[in-house]
N, C-alpha and C positions, 0 to 999 in steps of 0.2 A: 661765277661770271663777275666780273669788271667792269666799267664804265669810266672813261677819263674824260670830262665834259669837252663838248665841240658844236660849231655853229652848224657842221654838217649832219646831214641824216632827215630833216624834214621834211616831211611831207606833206602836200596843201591838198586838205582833203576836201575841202571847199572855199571858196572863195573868202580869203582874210581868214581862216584857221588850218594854222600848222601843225603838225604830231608830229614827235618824234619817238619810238620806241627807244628808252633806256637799257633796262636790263630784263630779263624774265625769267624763272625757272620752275618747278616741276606745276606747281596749281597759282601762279600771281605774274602780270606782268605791269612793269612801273612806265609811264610814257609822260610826257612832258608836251604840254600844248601853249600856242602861241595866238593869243585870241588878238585878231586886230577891232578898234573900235566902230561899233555899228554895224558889225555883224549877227546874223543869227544861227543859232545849232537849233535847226527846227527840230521837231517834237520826234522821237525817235523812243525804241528797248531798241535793247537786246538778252541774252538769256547769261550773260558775266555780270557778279555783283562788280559794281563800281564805287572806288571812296578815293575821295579829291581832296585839295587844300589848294585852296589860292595865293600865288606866293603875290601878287603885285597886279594892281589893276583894282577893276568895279566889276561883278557881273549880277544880272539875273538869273536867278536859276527859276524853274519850275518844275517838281518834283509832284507827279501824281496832281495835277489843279493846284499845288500849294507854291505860291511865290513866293523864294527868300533872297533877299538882297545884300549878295557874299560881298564882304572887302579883305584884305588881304590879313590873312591868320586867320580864317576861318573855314570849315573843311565840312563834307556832307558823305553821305553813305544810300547810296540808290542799290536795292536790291534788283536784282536778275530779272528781266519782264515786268520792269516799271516805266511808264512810259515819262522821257522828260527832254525837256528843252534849253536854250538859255538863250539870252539878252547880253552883248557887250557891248558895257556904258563906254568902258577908259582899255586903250590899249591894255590887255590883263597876260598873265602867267601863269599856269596853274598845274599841277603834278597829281597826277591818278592812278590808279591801280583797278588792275583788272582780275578778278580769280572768277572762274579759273583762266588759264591765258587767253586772249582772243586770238587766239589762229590767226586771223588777217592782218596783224598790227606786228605778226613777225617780220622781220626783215629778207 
């Protein structure tokens, strides 16, 4: 699979945060989200390990109780049935993966 980048395909999964599924195949899918400022990704698992890197922005993350305060180059790894959250300071960018794929985030 291919991906030639485009403004289209996102999806506002709640209010001021967009996904967009990239690419996926047999156990990993790659997605791209568009965090707007002063929003929250309340406190959530699910049973997909998930590992990110922030391309641009501020956020909070909260992983298990632990606060960490990403800026851009800096990436984290949340295993499968971990519960976490985040806090967006500065309109942010961020690119993640999911294994195995999430089913709902296909298009």
């Amino acid at each position: 699979m291919f991906y030639r980048t485009s403004n289209d395909g996102y999806v506002e999964s709640r209010e001021g945060i967009h996904r967009k599924t990239l690419v996926w195949g047999q156990e990993a899918l790659l997605s791209e989200y568009r965090l707007r400022m002063g929003k929250t990704l309340p406190l959530h698992k699910h049973p997909e390990e998930q590992v990110g890197y922030l391309v641009s922005g501020h956020v909070i993350l909260y992983i298990n109780d632990v606060k960490y305060e990403v800026f851009p180059g800096d990436s984290w790894a949340i295993p499968g049935d971990v519960e976490h959250s985040a806090d967006i300071i500065e309109d942010s960018v961020a690119i993640e993966v999911f294994s195995p794929v999430r089913m709902e985030y296909l298009p």
